[in-house]
NUKEVEX-73460 format. One line per 4 residues: for each residue z, x, y of N, C-alpha, C. Coordinates in steps of 0.02 Angstrom, whole numbers. Each point is the difference from the previous one (the first is absolute). Example, Ala and Ser with C-alpha at 12.3 -4.5 7.8 and 13.67 -1.06 7.14 Angstrom:
390:660:-284:0:-45:59:0:45:60 ~ -36:-18:53:3:42:59:37:-39:55 $
//
This chain:
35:182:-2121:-18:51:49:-19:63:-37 ~ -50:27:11:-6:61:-29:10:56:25 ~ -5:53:-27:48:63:18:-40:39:55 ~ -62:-19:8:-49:29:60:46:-44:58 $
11:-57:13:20:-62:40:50:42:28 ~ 67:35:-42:55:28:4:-7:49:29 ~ -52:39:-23:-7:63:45:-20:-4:70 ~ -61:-66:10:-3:23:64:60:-49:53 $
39:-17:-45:63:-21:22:39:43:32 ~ 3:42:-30:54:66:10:-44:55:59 ~ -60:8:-27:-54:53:54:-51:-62:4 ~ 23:-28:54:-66:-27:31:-70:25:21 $
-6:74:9:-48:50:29:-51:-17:-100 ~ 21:-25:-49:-36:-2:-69:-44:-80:18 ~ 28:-57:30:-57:-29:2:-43:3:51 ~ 2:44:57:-56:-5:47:-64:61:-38 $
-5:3:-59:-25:37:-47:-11:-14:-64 ~ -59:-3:7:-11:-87:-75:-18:71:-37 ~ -27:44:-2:-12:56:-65:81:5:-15 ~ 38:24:28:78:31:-20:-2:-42:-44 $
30:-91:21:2:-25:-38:-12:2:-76 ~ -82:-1:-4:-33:15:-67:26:60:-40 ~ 2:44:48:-8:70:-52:97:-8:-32 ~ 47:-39:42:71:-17:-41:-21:-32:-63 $
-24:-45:30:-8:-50:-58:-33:22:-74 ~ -40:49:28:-44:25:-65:68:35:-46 ~ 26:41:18:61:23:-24:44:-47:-18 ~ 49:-41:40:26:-47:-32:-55:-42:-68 $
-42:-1:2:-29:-40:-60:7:64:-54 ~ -26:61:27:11:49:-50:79:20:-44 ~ 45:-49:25:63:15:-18:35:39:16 ~ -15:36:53:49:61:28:81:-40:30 $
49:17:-3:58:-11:-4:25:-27:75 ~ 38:-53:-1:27:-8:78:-5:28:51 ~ 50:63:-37:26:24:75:-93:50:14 ~ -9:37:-61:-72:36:13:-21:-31:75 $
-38:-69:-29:-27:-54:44:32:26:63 ~ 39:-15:24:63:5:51:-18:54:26 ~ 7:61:-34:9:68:32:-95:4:36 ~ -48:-13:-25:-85:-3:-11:1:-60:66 $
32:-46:15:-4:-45:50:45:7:62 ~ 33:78:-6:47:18:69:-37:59:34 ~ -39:27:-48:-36:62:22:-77:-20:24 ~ -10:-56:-19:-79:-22:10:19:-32:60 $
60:-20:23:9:-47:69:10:36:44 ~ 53:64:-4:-18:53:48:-25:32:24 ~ -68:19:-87:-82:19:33:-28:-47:54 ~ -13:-59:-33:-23:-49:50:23:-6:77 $
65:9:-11:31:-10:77:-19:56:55 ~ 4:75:-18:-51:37:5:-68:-2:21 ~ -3:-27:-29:-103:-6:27:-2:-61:40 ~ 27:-49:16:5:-62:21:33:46:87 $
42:40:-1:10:29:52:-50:56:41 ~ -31:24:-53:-35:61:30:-85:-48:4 ~ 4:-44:-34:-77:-49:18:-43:45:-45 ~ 3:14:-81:-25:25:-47:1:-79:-58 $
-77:-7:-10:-15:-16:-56:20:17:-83 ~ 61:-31:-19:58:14:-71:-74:39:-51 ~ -35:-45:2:-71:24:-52:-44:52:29 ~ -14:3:45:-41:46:21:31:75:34 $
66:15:10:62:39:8:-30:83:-24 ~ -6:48:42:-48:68:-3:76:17:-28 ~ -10:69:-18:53:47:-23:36:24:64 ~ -12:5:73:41:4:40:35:-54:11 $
-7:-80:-19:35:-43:20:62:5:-67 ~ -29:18:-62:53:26:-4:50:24:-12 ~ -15:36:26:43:88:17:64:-32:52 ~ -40:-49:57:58:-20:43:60:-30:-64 $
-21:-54:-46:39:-43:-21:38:51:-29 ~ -19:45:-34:42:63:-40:53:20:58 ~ -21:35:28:32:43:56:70:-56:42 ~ -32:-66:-19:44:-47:42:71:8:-70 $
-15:-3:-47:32:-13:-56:70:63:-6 ~ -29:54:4:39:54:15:29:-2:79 ~ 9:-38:28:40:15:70:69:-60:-6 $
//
């Protein structure tokens, strides 16, 4: 099983998002450290979950979309 598999084990909101996926993986191949991985795959699932709520495109995401995810972050 690989460690992308695991993640969207844990945040399912990572495989309805085949880029997330990639852009972990590029890192995990780059050797960045477990938990790194981990911390880069809890914050990218909450972005996602985010835009998956407000009906914002993860890639195409203006600087007001987000401002929400920020602003959500601090409350």
């Amino acid at each position: 099983m690989s460690g992308t598999v695991v993640l969207e084990e844990k945040w399912p909101v990572l495989g309805r998002h085949a880029r997330a996926a990639e852009w972990l993986q590029i890192w995990t191949d780059l050797g960045r450290a477990p938990r790194t991985i981990d911390a880069y795959a809890r914050g990218l699932a909450e972005y996602l979950e985010v835009c998956e709520r407000e009906g914002v495109d993860p890639v195409a995401a203006s600087r007001a979309h987000i401002g929400v995810f920020v602003r959500e972050l601090t409350e």
